[in-house]
C-alpha positions as CSV (number, residue, x, y, z in Angstrom):
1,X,-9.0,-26.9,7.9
2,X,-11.4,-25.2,10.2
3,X,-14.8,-24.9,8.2
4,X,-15.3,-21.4,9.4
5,X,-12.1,-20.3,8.2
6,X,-12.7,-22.0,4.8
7,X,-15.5,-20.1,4.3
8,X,-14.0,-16.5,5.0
9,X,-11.1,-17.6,2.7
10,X,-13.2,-18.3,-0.5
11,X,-15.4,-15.4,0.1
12,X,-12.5,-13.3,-0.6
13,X,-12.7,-14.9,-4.6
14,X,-15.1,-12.2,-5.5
15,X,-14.1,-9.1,-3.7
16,X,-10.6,-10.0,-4.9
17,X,-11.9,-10.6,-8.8
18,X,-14.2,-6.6,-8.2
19,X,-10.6,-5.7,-7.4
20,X,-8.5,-7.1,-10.2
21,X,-11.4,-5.6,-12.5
22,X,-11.8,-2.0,-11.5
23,X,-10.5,0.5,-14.0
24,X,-7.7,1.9,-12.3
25,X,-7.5,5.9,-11.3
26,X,-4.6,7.7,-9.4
27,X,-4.5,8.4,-6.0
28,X,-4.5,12.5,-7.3
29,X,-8.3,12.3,-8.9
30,X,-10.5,9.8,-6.7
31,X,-13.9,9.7,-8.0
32,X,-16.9,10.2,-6.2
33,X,-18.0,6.9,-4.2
34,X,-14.8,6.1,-3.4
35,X,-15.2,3.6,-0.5
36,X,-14.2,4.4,3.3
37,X,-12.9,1.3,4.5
38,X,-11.0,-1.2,2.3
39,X,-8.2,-2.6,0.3
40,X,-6.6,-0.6,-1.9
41,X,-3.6,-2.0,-4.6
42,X,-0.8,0.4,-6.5
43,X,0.1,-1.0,-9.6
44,X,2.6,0.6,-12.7
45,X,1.2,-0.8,-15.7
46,X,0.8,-4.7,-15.8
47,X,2.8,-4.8,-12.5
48,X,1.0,-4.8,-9.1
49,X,3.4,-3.7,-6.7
50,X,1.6,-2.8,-2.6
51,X,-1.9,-3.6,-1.2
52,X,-2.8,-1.8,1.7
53,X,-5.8,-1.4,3.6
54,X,-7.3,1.3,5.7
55,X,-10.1,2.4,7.1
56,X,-10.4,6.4,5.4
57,X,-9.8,5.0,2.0
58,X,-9.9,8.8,0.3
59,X,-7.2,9.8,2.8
60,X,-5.3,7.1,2.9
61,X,-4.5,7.5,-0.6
62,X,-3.7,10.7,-0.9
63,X,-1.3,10.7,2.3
64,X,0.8,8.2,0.4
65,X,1.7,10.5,-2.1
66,X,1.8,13.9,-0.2
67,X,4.8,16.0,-0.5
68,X,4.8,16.9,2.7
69,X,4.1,13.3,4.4
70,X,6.4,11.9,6.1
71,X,7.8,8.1,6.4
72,X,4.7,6.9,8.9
73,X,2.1,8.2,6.7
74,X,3.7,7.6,2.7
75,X,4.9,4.1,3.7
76,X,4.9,2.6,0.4
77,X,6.6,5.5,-1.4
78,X,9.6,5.2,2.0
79,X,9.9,1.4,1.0
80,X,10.7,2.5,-2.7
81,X,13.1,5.1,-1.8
82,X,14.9,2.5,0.5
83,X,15.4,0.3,-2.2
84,X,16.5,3.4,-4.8
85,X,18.9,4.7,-2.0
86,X,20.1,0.8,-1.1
87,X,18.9,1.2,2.5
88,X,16.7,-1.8,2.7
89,X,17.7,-3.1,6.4
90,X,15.3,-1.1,9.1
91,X,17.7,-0.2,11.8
92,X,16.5,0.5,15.2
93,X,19.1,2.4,16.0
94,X,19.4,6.4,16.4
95,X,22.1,6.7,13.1
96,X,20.2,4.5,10.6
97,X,16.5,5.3,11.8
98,X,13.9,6.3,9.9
99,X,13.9,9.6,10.6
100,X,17.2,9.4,10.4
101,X,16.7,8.4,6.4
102,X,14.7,11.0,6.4
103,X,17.2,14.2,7.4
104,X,19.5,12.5,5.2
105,X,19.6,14.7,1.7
106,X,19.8,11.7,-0.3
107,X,17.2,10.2,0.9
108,X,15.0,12.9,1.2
109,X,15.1,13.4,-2.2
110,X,14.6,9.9,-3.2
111,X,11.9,10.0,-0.7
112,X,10.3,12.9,-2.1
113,X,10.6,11.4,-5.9
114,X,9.1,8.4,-4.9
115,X,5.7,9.8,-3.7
116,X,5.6,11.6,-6.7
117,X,6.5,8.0,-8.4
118,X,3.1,6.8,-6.5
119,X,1.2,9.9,-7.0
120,X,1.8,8.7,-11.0
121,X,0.8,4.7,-10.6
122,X,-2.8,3.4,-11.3
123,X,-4.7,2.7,-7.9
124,X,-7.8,-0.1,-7.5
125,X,-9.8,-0.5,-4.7
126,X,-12.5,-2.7,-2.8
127,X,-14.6,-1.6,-0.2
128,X,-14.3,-4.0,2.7
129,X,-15.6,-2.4,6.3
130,X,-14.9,-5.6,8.4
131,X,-11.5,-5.6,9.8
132,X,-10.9,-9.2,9.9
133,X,-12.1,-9.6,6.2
134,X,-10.4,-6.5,5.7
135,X,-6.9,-8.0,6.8
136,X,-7.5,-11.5,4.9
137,X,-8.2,-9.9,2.3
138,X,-5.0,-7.9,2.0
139,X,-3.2,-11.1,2.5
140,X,-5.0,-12.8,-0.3
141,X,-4.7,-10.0,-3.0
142,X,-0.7,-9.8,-1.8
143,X,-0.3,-13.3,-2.3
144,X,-2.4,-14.0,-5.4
145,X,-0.6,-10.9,-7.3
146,X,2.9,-11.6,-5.4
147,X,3.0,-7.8,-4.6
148,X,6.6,-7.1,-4.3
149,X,6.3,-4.3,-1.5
150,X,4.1,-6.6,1.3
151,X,6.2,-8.5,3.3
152,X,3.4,-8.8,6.3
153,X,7.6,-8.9,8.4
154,X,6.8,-8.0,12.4
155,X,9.0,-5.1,13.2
């Protein structure tokens, strides 16, 4: 392995363990020194479900669980509504797109419970400003947790 990229890989260990450790809060009530760029991980109880990272940590958060926000910006909570409404393929065409999902009343409503779903679940977070650490990272606390909503899929 390249030593370079051994290096960045088990420099990751500690950000991940500051991660892992962090008394969780909800997306709702983010305390004051809430990092701006990062990783961020949503958890129910013992179960770690998406990492994400971002860039505007505070607003990140908070767009994932917005009423109003719509499939681009509440990603997570549009995965766990296509799962509760049994629309797990992404289509690319017109009829099953995603705003298609979305004008559906079905799935708007299963959309709309699930943000409040996330709104609800514990949230850590790490600051990490560099975006190539940033992305490793993401990838490391995915696969170490086995987050069930990262698939890192090209679309």
């Amino acid at each position: 392995m390249n030593s370079k990229f051994r290096r960045l890989i088990e420099s990751l260990e500690p950000s991940f363990q500051k991660l892992i450790t962090m008394e969780p809060v909800s997306a709702g009530s983010l305390p004051v020194g809430t990092p701006k760029a990062g990783i961020y991980l949503f958890s129910e109880g013992d179960s770690h479900l998406y990492v994400g990272r971002t860039n505007r940590m505070r607003r990140r958060l908070q767009q994932h669980c917005q009423p109003s926000a719509g499939h681009n910006a509440a990603t997570f909570a549009f995965l766990l509504a296509r799962k509760l409404t049994d629309n797990l393929k992404a289509s690319y065409t017109e009829k099953n797109s995603r705003s298609a999902l979305e004008s559906d009343p079905k799935f708007k409503n299963a959309f709309l419970q699930q943000k409040e779903r996330v709104r609800n679940m514990h949230v850590r977070f790490v600051s990490q400003p560099d975006p190539l650490r940033q992305a490793l990272l993401e990838m490391y606390v995915a696969i170490s947790l086995g987050t069930p909503y990262n698939d890192f899929d090209n679309h």
